[in-house]
Backbone bond lengths (Angstrom), bond angles and torsions (degrees), N, CA, C in turn:
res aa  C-N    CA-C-N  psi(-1)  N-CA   C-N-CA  omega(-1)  CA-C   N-CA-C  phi
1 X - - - 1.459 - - 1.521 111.55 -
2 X 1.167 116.20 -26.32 1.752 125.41 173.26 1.150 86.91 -56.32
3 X 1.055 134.67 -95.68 1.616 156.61 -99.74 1.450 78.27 -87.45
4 X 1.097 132.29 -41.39 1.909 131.39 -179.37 1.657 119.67 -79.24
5 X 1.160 121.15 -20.16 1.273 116.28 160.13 1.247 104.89 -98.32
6 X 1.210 137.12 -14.64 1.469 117.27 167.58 1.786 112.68 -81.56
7 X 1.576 135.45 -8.53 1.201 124.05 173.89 1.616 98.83 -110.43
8 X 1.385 135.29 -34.86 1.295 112.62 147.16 1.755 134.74 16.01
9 X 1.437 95.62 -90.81 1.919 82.59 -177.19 1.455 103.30 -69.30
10 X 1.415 137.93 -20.75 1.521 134.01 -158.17 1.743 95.25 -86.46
11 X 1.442 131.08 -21.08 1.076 139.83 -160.92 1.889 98.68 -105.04
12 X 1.141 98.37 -26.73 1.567 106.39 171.30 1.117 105.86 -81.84
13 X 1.153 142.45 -57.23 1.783 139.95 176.36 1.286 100.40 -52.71
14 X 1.030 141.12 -57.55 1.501 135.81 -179.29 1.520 132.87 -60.03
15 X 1.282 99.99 11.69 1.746 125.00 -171.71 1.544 87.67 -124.93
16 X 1.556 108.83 -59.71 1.391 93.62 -162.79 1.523 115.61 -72.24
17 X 1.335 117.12 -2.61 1.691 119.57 -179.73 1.165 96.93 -95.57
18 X 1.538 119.09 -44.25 1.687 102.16 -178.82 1.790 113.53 -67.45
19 X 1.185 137.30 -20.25 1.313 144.41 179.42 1.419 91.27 -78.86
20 X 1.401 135.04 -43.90 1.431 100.36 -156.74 1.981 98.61 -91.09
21 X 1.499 119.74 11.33 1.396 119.73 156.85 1.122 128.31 -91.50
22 X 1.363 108.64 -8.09 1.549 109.76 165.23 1.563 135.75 -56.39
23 X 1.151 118.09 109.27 1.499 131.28 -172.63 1.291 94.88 -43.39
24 X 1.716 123.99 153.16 1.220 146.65 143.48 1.442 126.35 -49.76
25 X 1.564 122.39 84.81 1.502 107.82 -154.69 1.638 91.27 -158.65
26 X 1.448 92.47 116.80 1.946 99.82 179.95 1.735 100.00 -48.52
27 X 0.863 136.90 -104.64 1.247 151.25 -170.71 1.643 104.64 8.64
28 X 1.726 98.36 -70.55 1.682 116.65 174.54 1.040 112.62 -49.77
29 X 1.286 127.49 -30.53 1.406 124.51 -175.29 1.634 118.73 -84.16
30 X 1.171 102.03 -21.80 1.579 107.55 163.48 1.388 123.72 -76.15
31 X 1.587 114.70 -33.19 1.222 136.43 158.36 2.038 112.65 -27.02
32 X 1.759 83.69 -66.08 1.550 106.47 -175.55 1.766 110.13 -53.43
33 X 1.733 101.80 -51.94 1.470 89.57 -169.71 1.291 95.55 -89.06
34 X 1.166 146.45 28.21 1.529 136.37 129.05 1.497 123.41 -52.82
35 X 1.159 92.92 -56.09 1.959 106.64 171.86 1.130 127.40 -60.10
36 X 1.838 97.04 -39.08 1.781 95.80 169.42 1.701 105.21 -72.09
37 X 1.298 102.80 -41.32 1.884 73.32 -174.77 1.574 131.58 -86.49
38 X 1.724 103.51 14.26 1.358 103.25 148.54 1.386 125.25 -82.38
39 X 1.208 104.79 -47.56 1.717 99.78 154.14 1.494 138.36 -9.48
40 X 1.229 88.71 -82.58 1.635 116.23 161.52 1.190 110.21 -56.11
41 X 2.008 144.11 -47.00 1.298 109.64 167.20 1.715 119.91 -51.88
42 X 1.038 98.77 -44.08 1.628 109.00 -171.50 1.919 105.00 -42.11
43 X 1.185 100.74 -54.43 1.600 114.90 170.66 1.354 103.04 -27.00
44 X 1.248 94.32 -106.43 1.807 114.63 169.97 0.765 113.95 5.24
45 X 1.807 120.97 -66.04 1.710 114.56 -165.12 1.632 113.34 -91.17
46 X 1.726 110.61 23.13 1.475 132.41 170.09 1.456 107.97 -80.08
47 X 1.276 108.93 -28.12 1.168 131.81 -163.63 1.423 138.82 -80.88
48 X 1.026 168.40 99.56 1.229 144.92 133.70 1.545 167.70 56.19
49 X 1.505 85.00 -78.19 1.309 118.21 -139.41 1.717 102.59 -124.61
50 X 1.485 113.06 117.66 1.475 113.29 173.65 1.616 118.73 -55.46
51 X 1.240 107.89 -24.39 1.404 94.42 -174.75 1.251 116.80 -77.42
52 X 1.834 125.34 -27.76 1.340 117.55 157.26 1.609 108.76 -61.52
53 X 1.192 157.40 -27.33 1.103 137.84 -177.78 1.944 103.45 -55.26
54 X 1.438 92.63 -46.62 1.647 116.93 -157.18 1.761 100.94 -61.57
55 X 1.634 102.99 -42.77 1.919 100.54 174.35 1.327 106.76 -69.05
56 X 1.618 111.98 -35.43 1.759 87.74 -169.28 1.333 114.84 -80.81
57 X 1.453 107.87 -20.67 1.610 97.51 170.55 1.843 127.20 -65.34
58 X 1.764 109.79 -24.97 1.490 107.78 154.12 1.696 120.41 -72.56
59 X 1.289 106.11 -14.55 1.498 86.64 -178.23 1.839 99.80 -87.39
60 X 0.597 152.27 -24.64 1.542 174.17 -152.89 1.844 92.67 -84.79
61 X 1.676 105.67 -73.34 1.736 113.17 172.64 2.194 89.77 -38.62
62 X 0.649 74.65 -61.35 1.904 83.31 -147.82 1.152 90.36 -56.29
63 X 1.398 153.46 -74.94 1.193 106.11 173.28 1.251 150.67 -81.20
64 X 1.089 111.81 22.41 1.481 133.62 173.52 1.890 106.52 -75.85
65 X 1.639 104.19 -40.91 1.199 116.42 175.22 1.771 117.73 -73.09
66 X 1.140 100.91 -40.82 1.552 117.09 -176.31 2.048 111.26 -37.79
């Protein structure tokens, strides 16, 4: 658990610099919210709590609907 909060924020800057070089490109961008919502399953089952089950299942509707 050390060794993970200490690369944590350094592993977060390195997502958020590579995301903000990411070209503008339909395709990639479907790519991305693929990844985010594996992400986010992974989250979820970190979790708890029904109401994260309950958001990821609207974010999931919504873009499923989109």
């Amino acid at each position: 658990k050390i060794m993970l909060s200490f690369l944590l924020p350094f592993a977060t800057k390195v997502i958020t610099d590579a995301v903000a070089k990411v070209p503008d490109n339909e395709e990639l961008g479907e790519k991305l919210i693929d990844i985010c919502l594996i992400i986010l399953k992974k989250a979820v089952k970190l979790t708890k709590t029904d109401m994260d089950d309950k958001l990821l299942a609207q974010v999931e509707s919504a873009i499923k609907a989109r």
